[in-house]
N, C-alpha and C positions, 0 to 999 in steps of 0.2 A: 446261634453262635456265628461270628464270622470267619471268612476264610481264612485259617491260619498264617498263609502268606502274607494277608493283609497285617495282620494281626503282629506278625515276626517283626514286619516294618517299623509298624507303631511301637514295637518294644524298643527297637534298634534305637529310633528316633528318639524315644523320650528316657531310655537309658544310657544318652550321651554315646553311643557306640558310633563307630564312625561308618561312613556311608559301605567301605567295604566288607561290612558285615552281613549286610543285606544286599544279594546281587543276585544277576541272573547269567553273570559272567561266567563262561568252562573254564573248570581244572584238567590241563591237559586238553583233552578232544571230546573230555566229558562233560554233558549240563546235569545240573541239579546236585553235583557230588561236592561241590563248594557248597550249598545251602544248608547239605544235609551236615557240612562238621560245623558251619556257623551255626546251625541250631543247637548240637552237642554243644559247643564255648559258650553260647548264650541260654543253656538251659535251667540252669536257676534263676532269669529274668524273666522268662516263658510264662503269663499267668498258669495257673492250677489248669484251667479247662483245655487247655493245649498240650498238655502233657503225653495226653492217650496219640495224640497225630503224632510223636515220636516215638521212634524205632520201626521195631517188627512186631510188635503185637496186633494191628491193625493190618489185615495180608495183603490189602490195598493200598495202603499206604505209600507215598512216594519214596520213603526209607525205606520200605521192606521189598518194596521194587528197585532200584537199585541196590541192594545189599543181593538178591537174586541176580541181579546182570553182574554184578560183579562174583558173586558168588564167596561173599564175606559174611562172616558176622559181626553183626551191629553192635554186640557188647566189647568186642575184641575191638572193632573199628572207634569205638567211643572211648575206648580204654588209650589206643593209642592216641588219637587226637587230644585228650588232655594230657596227654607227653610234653603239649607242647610245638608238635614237628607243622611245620607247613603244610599247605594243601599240597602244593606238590609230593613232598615225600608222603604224605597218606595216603597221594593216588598209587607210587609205586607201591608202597606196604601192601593197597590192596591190590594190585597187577601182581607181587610177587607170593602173595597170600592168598588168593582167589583164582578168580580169573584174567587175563591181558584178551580185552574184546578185539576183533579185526578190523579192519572197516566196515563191511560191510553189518555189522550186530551196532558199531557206532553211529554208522549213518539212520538205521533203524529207531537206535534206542532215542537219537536227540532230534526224532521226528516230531 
């Protein structure tokens, strides 16, 4: 199987999404928390075998690692994100729903 990363790209790419769907850009001060809601918006283009690398069923998983830093859950966090809201307000939903990391847990986490 390939690495899903890879993988998300080629979705992005060949279902016409536009480049800011795929990034490696921070929301806020955090990385990877932009990926994880463009995988939520893009999860019916996701083939089949990439399904299990979203969420928190996989406890390694880089969703279910940040859903732990932040100390959210994934279905509520999935829920909101197809609200609709921006990355920005998803990041405060989950700063005001979970946890607000300091620096020093951000400096860490986006090591």
């Amino acid at each position: 199987m390939d690495h899903p990363v890879a993988g998300l790209c080629q979705v992005a790419v060949l279902g016409h999404q536009h480049a800011e769907f795929v990034r490696h850009a921070k929301v806020g001060r955090i990385v990877y928390f932009g990926r994880m809601l463009d995988k939520i918006r893009l999860a019916k283009k996701l083939p089949e075998e990439w399904q299990k690398a979203r969420g928190t069923a996989a406890k390694t998983s880089f969703d279910a690692r940040c859903c732990r830093f932040l100390q959210i859950d994934y279905a509520a966090l999935e829920a909101e994100t197809l609200k609709g809201k921006t990355d920005e307000q998803l990041l405060e939903w989950a700063f005001q729903n979970g946890h607000r990391p300091n620096d020093d847990e951000i400096e860490v986490w986006n090591a």
